[in-house]
C-alpha positions as a Markdown table, in Angstrom:
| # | Residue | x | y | z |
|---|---|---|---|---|
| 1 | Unk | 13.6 | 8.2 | -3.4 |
| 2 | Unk | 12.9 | 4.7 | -2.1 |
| 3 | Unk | 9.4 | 3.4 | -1.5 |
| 4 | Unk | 9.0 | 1.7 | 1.4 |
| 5 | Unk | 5.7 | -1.2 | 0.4 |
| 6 | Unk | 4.0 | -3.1 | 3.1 |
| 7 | Unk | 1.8 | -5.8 | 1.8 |
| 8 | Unk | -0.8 | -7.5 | 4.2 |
| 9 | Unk | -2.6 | -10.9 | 2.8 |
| 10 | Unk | -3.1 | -14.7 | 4.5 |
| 11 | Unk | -2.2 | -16.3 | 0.9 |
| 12 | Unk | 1.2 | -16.7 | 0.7 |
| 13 | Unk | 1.2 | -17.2 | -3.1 |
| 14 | Unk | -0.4 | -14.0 | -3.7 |
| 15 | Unk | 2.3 | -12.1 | -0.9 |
| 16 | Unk | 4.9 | -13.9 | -3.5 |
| 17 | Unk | 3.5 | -13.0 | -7.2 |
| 18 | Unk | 3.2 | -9.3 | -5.8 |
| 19 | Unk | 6.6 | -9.4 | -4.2 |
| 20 | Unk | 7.9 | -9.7 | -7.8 |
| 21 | Unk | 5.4 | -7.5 | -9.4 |
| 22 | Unk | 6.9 | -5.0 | -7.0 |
| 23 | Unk | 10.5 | -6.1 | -8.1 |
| 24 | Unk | 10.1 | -6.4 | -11.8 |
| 25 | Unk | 8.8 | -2.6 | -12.0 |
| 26 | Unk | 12.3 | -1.8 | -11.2 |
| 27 | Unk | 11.9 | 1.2 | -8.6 |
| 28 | Unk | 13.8 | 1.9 | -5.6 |
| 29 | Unk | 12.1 | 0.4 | -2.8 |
| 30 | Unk | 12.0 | -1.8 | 0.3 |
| 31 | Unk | 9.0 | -4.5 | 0.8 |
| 32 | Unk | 7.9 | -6.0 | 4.2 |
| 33 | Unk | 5.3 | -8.5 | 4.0 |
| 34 | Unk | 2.9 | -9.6 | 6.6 |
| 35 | Unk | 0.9 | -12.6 | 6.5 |
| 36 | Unk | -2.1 | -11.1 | 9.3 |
| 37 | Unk | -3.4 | -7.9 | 10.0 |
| 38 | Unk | -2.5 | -8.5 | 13.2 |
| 39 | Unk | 1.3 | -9.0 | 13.1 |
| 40 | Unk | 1.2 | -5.7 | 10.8 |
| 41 | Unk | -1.0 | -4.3 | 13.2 |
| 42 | Unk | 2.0 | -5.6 | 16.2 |
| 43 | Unk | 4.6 | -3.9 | 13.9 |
| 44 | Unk | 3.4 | -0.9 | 13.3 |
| 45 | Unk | 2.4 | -0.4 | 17.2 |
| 46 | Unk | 6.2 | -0.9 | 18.1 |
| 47 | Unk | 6.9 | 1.1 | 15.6 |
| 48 | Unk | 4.4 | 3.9 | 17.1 |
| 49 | Unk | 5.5 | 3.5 | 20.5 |
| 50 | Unk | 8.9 | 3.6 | 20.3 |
| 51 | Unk | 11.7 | 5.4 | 19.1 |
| 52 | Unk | 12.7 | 5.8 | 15.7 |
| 53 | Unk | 15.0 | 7.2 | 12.7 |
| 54 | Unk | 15.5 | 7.4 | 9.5 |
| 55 | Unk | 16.3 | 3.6 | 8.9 |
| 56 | Unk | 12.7 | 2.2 | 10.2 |
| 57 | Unk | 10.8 | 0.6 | 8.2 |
| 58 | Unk | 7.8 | 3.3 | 7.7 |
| 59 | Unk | 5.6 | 2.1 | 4.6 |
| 60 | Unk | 4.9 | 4.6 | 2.4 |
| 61 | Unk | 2.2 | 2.6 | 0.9 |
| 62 | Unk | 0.5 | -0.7 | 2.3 |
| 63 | Unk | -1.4 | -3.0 | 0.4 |
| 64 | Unk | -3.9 | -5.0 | 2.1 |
| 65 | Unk | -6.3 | -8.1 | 1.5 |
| 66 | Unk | -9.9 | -7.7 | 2.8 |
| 67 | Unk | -10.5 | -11.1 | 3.0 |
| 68 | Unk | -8.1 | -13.0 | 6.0 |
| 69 | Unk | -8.4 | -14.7 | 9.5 |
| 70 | Unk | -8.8 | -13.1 | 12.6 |
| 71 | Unk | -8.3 | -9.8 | 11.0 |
| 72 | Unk | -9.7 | -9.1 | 8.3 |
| 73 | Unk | -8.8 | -5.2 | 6.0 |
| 74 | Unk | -11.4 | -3.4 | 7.6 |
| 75 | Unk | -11.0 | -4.8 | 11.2 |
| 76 | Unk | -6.8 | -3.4 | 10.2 |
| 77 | Unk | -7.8 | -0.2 | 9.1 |
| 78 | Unk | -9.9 | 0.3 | 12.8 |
| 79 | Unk | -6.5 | -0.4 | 14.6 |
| 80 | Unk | -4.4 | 1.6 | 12.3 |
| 81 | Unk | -6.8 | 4.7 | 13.0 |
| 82 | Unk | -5.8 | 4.3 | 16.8 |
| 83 | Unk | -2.1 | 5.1 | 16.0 |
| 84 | Unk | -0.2 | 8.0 | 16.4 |
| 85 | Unk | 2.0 | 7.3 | 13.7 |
| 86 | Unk | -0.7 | 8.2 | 10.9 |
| 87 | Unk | -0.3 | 12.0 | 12.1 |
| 88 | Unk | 3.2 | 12.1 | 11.3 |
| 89 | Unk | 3.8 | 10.6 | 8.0 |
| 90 | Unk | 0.7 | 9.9 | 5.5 |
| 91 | Unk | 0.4 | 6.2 | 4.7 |
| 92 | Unk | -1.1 | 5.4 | 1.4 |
| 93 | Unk | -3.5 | 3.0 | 1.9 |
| 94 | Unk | -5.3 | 0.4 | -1.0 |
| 95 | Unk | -7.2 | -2.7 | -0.7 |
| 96 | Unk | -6.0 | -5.6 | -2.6 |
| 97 | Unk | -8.6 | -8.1 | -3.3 |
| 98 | Unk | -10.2 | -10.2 | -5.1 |
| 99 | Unk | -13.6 | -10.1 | -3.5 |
| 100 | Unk | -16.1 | -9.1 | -6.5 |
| 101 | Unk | -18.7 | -8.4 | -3.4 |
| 102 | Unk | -20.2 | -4.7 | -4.0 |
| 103 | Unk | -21.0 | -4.3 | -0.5 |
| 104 | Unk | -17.3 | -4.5 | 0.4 |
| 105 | Unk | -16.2 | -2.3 | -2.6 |
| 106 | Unk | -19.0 | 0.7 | -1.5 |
| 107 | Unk | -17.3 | -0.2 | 2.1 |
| 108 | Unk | -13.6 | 0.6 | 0.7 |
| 109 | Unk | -15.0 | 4.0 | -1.3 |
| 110 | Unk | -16.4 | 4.7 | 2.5 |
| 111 | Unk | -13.7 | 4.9 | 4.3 |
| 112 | Unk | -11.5 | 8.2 | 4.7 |
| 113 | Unk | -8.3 | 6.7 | 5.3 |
| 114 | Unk | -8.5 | 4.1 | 2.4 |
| 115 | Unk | -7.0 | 5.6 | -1.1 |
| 116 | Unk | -8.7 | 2.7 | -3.7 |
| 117 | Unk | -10.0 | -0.7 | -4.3 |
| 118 | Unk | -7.3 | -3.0 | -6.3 |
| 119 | Unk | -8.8 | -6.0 | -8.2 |
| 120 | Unk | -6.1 | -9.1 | -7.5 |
| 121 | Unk | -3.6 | -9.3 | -8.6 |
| 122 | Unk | -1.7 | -6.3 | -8.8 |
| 123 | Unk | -0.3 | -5.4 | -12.2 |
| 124 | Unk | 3.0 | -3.0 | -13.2 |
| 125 | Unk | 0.6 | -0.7 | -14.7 |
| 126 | Unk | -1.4 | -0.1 | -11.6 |
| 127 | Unk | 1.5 | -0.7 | -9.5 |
| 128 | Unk | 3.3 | 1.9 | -11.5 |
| 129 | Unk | 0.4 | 4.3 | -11.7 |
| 130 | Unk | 0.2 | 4.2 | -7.8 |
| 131 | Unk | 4.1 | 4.8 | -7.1 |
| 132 | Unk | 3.7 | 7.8 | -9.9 |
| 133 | Unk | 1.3 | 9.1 | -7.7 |
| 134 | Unk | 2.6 | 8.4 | -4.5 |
| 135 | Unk | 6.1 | 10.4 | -6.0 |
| 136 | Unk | 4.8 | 13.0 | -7.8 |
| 137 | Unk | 0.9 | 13.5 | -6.5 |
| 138 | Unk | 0.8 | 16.8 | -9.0 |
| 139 | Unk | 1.1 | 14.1 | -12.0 |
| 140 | Unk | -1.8 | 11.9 | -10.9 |
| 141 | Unk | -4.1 | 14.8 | -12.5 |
| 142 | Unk | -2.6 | 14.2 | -16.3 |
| 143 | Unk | -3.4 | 10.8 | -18.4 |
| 144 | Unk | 0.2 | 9.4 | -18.4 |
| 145 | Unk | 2.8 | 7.3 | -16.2 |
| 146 | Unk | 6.2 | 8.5 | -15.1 |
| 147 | Unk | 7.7 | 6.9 | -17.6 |
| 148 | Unk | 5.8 | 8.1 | -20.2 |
| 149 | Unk | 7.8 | 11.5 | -19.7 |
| 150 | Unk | 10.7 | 12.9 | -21.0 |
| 151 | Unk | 12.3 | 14.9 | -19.7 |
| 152 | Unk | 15.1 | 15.8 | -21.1 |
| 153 | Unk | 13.1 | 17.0 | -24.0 |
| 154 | Unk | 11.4 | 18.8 | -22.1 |
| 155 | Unk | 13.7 | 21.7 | -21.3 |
């Protein structure tokens, strides 16, 4: 099952390092990256209002920095609550920053459509523990990682 990852953040350093976190973990997926709220904001209306199929790019999971210009993660997450396409296909959705400010942290445990707080950078343990989720939810209750089982031994 492939993974489709959006990640949101003005440093294009950090859009890089987690490019190949994302890579490196070695799972079937697709990443579009977005360097503005607002031009993932612009995709994901087109997306909304138009017609689509099985090849557009939907994320299954976004990632997205609190801290940026013009839009900042909460000012995204306002717009994204506007658009139809949240009814038809959940969106996983975690804030990726390295802001150590509390009142933005309380803010991200706030807010309904938000699944976590992420300390930069993302790591293959977290990453991995996210995409086990995010595949499997039933597993997310048990203290291991995907590939922790076995399961051909299993049976």
């Amino acid at each position: 099952m492939e993974v489709k990852i959006m990640l949101i953040d003005d440093n294009k350093i950090d859009l890089f390092v987690h490019q190949r976190i994302i890579e490196k973990l070695e799972i079937d997926s697709k990443v579009m990256p977005f360097t503005s709220g607002i031009s993932a904001i612009k995709y994901l209306n087109i997306v909304n209002d138009g017609i689509h199929n099985q090849s557009t790019f939907i994320p299954d999971i976004i990632f997205l920095d609190i801290n940026m210009p013009e839009m900042n993660g909460f000012e995204f997450l306002k717009e994204y609550k506007n658009l139809r396409i949240i009814k038809d296909k959940p969106i996983n959705i975690y804030m990726l920053s390295s802001s150590t400010n509390f009142q933005d942290i309380k803010r991200v445990e706030s807010e309904k459509i938000c699944n976590g707080f992420i300390n930069k950078p993302l790591t293959k343990e977290g990453l991995n523990k996210i995409i086990t989720t995010h595949k499997h939810p039933y597993l997310s209750q048990y203290d291991f990682l995907e590939n922790d089982v076995d399961v051909e031994s299993s049976f």
